[in-house]
C-alpha positions in Angstrom: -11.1 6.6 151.1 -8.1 6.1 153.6 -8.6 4.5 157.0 -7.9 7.1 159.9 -4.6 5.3 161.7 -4.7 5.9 165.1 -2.2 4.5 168.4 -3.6 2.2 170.1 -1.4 1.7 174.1 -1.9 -0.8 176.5 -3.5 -3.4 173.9 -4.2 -7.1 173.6 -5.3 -9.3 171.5 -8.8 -10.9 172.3 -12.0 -12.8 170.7 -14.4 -10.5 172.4 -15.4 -8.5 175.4 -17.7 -10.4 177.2 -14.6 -13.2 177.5 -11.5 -11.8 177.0 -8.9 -14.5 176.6 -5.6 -13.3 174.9 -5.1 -14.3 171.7 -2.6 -14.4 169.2 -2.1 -11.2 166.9 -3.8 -12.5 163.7 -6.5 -11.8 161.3 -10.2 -12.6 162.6 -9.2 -11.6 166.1 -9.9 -8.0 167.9 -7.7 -5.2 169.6 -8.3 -4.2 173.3 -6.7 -1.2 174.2 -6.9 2.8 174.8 -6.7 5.4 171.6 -6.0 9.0 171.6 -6.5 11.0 168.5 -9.0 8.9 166.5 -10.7 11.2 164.3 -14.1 9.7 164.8 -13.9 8.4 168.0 -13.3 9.6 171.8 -10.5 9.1 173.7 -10.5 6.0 176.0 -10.8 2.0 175.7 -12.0 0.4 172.4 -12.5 -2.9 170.9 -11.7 -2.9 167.6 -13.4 -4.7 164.9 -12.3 -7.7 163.7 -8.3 -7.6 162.3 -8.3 -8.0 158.6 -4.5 -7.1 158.1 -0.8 -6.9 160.2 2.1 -5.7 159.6 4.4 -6.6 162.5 7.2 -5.0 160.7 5.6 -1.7 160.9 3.7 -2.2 164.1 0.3 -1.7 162.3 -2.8 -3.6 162.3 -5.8 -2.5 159.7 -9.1 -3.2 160.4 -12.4 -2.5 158.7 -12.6 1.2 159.4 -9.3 1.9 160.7 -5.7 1.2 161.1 -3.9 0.9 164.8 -0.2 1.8 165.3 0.8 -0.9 168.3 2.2 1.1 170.9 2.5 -0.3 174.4 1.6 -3.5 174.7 -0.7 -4.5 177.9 1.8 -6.0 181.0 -1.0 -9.2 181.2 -0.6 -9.4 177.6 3.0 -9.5 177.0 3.1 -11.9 180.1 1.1 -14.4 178.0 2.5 -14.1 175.2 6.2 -14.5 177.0 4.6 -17.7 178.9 3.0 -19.0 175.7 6.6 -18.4 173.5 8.5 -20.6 176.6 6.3 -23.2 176.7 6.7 -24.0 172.9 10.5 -24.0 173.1 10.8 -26.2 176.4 
């Protein structure tokens, strides 16, 4: 059977809910964000399963039951990310 791929917009990356410090886009780790379109699932914010697969070629990351097409990234997000990327190559 073929995962339903869905956009996923103003995401992040993030261990879980209940603490939602960013994380780096990897396996084991979980999508925050808002979905439109998911075939089994209402529009609005989800947190994903865990990640088992990226492609950050494509912009897609599968996990158990579905696979996300990263769209806009979250502003906090992207601001984390920037700060962590500087901070390595000071």
């Amino acid at each position: 059977m073929e995962k339903p791929t869905v956009k996923i917009d103003d995401w992040s990356v993030v261990d879980n809910v209940v603490s939602p410090v960013y994380r780096e886009l990897e396996p084991g780790r979980r999508l925050f964000g808002t979905i439109l379109g998911h075939a089994d699932l209402p529009n609005g914010i989800i947190y994903t399963s865990a990640i088992v697969r990226v492609d950050r070629v494509r912009g897609l990351v599968e996990t158990r039951n579905s696979v996300y097409q990263l769209g806009q990234v979250s502003d906090s997000y992207a601001r984390w990310d920037w700060e962590r990327w500087a901070a390595r190559t000071a």
